[in-house]
Each structure stands twice: as structure tokens, then as C-alpha cells.
SEFI-42953 format. One record per residue (C-alpha): residue number from 1; x, z, y. Coordinates in Angstrom, 1 decimal. Layout:
<recs>
<rec><num>NUM</num><x>X</x><z>Z</z><y>Y</y></rec>
...
</recs>
This chain:
<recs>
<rec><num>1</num><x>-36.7</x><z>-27.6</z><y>17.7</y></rec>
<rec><num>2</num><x>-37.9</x><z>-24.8</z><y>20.0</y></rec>
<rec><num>3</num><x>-35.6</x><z>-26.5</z><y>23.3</y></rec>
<rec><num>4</num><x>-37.7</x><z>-29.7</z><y>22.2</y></rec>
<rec><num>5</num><x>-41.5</x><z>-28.1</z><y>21.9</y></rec>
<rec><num>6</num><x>-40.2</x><z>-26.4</z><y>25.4</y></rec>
<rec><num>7</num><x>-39.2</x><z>-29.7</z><y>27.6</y></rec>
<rec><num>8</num><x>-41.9</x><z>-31.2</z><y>26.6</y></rec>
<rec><num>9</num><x>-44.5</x><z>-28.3</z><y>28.1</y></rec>
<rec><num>10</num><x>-41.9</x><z>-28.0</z><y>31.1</y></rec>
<rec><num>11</num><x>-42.7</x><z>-31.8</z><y>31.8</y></rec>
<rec><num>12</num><x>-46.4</x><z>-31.2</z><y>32.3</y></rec>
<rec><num>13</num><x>-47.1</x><z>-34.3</z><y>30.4</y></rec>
<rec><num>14</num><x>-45.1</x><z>-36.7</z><y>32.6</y></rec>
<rec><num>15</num><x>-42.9</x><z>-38.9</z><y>30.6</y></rec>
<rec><num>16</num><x>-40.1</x><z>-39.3</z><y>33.2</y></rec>
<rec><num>17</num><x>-40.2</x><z>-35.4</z><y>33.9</y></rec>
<rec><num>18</num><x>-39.4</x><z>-35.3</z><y>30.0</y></rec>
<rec><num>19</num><x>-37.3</x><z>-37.7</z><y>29.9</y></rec>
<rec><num>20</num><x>-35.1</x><z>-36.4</z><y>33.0</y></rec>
<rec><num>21</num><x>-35.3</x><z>-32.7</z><y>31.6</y></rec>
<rec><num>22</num><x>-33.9</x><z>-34.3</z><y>28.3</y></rec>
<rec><num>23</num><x>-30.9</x><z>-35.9</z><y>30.2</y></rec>
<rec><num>24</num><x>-30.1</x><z>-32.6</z><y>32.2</y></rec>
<rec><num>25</num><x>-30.2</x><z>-31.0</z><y>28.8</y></rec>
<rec><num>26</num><x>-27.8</x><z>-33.3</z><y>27.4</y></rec>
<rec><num>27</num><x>-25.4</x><z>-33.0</z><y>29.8</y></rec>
<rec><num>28</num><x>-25.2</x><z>-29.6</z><y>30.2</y></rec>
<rec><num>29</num><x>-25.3</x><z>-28.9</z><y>26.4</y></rec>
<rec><num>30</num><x>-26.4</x><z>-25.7</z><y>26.3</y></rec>
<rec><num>31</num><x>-27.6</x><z>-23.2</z><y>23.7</y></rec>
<rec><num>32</num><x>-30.1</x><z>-20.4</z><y>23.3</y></rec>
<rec><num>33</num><x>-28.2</x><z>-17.2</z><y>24.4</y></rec>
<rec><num>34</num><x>-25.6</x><z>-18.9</z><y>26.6</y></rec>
<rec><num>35</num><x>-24.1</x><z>-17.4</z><y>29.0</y></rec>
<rec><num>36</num><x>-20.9</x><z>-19.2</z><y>30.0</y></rec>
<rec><num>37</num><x>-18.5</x><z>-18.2</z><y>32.8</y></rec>
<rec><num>38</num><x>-17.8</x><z>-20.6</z><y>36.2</y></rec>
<rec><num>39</num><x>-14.4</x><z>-20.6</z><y>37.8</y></rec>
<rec><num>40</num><x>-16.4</x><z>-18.7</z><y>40.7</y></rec>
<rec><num>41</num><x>-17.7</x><z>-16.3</z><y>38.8</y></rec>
<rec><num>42</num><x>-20.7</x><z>-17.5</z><y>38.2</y></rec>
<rec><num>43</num><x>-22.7</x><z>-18.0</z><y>34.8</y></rec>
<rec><num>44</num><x>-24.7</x><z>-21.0</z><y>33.7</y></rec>
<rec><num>45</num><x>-27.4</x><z>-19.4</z><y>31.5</y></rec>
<rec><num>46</num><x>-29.3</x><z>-20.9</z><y>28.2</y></rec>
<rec><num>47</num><x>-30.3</x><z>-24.3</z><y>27.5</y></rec>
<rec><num>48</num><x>-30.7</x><z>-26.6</z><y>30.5</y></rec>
<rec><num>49</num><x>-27.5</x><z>-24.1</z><y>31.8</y></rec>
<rec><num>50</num><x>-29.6</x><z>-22.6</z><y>35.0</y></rec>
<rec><num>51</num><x>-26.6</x><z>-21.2</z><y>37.1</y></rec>
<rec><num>52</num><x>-26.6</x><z>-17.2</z><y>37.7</y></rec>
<rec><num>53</num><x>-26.9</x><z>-18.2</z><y>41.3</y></rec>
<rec><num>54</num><x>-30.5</x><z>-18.9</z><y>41.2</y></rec>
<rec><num>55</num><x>-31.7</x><z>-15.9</z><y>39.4</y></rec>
<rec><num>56</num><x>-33.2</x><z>-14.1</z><y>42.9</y></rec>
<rec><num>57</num><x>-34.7</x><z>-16.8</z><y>43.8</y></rec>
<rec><num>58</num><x>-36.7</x><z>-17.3</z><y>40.3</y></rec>
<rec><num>59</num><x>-36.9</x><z>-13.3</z><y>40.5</y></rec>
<rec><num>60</num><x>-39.1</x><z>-13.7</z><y>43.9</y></rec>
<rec><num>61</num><x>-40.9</x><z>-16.7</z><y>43.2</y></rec>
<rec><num>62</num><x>-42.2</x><z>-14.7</z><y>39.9</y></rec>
<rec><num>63</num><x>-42.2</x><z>-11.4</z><y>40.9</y></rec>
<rec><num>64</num><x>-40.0</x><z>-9.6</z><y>38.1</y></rec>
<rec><num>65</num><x>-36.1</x><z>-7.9</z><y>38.2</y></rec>
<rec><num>66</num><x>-33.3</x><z>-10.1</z><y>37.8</y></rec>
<rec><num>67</num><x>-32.1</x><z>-8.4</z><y>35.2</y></rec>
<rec><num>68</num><x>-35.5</x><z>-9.8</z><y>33.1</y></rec>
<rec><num>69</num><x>-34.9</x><z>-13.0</z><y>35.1</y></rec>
<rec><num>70</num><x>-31.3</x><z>-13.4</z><y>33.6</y></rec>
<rec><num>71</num><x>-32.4</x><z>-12.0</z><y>29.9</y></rec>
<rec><num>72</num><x>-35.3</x><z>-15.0</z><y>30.4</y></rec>
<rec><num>73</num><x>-32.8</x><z>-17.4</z><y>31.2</y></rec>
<rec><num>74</num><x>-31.3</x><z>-16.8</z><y>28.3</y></rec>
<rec><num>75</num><x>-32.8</x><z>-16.0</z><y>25.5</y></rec>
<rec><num>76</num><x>-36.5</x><z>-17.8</z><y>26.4</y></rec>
<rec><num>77</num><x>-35.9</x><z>-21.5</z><y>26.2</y></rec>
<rec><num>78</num><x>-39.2</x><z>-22.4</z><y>27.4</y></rec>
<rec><num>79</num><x>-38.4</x><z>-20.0</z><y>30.5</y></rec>
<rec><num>80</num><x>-35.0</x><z>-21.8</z><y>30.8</y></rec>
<rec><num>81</num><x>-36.8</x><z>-25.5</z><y>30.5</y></rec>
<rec><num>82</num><x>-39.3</x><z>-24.5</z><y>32.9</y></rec>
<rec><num>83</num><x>-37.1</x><z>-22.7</z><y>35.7</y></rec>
<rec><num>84</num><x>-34.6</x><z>-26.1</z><y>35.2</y></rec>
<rec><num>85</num><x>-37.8</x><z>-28.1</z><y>36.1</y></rec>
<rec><num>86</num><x>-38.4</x><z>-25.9</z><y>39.2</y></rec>
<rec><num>87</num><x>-34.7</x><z>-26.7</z><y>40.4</y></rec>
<rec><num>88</num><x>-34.9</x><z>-30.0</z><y>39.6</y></rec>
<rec><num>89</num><x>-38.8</x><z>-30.7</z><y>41.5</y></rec>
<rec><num>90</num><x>-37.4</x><z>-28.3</z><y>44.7</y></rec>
<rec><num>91</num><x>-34.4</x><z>-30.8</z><y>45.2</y></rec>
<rec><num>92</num><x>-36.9</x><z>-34.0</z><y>44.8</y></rec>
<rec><num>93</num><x>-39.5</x><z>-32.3</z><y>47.2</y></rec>
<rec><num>94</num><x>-36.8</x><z>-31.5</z><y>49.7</y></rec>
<rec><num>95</num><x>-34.7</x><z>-34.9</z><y>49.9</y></rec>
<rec><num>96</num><x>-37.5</x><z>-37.3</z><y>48.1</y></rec>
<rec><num>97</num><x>-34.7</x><z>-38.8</z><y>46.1</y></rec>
<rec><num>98</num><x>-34.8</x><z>-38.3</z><y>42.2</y></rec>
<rec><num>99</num><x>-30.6</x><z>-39.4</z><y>42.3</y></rec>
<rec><num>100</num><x>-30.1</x><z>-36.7</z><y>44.8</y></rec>
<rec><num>101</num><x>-32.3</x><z>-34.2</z><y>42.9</y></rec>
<rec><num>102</num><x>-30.3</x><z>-34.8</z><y>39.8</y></rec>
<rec><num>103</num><x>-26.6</x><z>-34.3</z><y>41.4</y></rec>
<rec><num>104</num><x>-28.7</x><z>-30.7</z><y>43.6</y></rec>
<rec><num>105</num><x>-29.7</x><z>-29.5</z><y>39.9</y></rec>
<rec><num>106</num><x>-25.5</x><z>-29.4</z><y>39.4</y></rec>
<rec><num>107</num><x>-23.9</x><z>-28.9</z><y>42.6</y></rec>
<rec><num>108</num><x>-24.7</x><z>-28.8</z><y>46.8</y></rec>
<rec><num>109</num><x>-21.2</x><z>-30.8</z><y>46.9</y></rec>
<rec><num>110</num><x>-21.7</x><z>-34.6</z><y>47.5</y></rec>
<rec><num>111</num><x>-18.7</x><z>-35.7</z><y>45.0</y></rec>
<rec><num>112</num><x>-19.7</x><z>-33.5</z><y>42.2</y></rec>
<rec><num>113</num><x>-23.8</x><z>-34.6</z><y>42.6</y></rec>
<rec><num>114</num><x>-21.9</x><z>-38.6</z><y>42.5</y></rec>
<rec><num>115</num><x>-20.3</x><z>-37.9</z><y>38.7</y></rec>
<rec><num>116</num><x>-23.4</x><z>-35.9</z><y>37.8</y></rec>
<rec><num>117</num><x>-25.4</x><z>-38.2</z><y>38.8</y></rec>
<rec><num>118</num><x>-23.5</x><z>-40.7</z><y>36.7</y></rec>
<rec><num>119</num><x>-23.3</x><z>-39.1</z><y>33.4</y></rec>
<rec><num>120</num><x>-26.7</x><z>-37.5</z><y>33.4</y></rec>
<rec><num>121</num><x>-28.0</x><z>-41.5</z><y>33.4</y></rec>
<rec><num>122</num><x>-25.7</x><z>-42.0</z><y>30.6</y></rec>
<rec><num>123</num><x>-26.9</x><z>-39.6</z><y>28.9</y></rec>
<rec><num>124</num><x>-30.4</x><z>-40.6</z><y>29.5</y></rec>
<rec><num>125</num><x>-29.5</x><z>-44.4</z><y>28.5</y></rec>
<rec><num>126</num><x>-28.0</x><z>-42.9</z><y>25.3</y></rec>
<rec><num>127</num><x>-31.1</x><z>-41.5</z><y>24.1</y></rec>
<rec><num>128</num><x>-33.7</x><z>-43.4</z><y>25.5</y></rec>
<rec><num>129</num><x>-31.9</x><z>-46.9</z><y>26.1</y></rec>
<rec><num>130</num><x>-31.3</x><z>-49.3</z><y>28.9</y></rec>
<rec><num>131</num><x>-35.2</x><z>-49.6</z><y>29.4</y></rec>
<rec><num>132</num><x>-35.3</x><z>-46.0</z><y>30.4</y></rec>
<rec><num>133</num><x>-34.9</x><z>-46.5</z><y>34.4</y></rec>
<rec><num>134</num><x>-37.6</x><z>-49.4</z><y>33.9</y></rec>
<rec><num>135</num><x>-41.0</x><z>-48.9</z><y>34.9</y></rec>
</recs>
């Protein structure tokens, strides 16, 4: 309930921001408190899964330690919902494609964004149906 009440602020009232939050959320599965370990020793943190990589980033662009940054990550899923929407708009600002911006929320590496790509819009057709990539 409280991932739920916190996608839907992160999506500043635009349904397909919402709606692509909820399919990034799906996929990665994540939980309040997560902190799961990457083969290079990274972490995907909370909810939406934000990878440890882009903690000093989100530490600059608001101004507090990384340490808070990380504890934010995960433990505050609005914080988690809102720093996955950040990731996600960068990507679509810098490359204007909402498919690439999908697969750069995962991965810079062009095969892994392809079957990211691919099961976050199954995910997305799961809960929302075929009509979901209609306007």
C-alpha cells in the first residue's frame, strides 16, 4: 500500500509516468528494506531496486551524505519511487526514446536494455492489458 500511494506521487499525475513506474516496479520486485547484492558488487536498493551505483549522484543532486542517500533508498519508498523516476526521466531527456530509457533504468549494455526492455512491457501488459501502449 505505501509503494502504491508513493508511485502514484512520483508520477506527478501523469498516467503513463504511473503506469511505467509500475512496470519498473514489477520487474524488479523489490521490497522495503532491500538491499540485494550484484555479481559486481553492487546493490540494488528498496522498491523500484535503485542500483548502489547511483547513490552520489542522488547525494549531489539533493545535497545530503550517501550514507542518508542509501538509508533513503531503502527504507523510504516514496524516496525510492521518486529517485527511480529521476533515472528513468534522465535516460528519456538524454536519448528522447521512452524504450531506450526503460533498458538505461537497468543497464548501459545494449543486450541487457533489449530483454529489459521486453519484460518490463510484459509486465506492463500484465497489469494494465494490451491497451496500455495505446494512446
Amino acid at each position: 500500500m505505501r509503494i502504491s500511494a508513493c508511485i502514484r506521487r512520483a508520477s506527478l499525475g501523469q498516467p503513463w509516468l504511473e503506469k511505467t513506474l509500475w512496470g519498473l516496479r514489477d520487474q524488479e520486485a523489490g521490497w522495503i528494506g532491500a538491499e540485494v547484492r550484484n555479481i559486481n558488487g553492487s546493490y540494488d536498493l528498496g522498491p523500484l531496486q535503485i542500483n548502489s551505483w547511483w547513490i552520489p549522484r542522488i547525494a549531489a543532486l539533493v545535497g545530503r551524505a550517501p550514507v542518508q542517500v542509501r538509508h533513503w533508498l531503502r527504507f523510504d519508498p516514496c524516496f525510492n519511487a521518486e529517485a527511480a523516476r529521476w533515472i528513468f526521466l534522465s535516460a528519456l531527456r538524454s536519448n528522447g526514446n521512452y524504450w531506450k530509457a526503460i533498458g538505461v533504468y537497468h543497464s548501459p549494455t545494449t543486450w541487457r536494455q533489449r530483454r529489459y526492455r521486453s519484460s518490463v512491457a510484459q509486465h506492463m501488459r500484465t497489469r494494465y492489458g494490451d491497451a496500455v501502449f495505446r494512446p
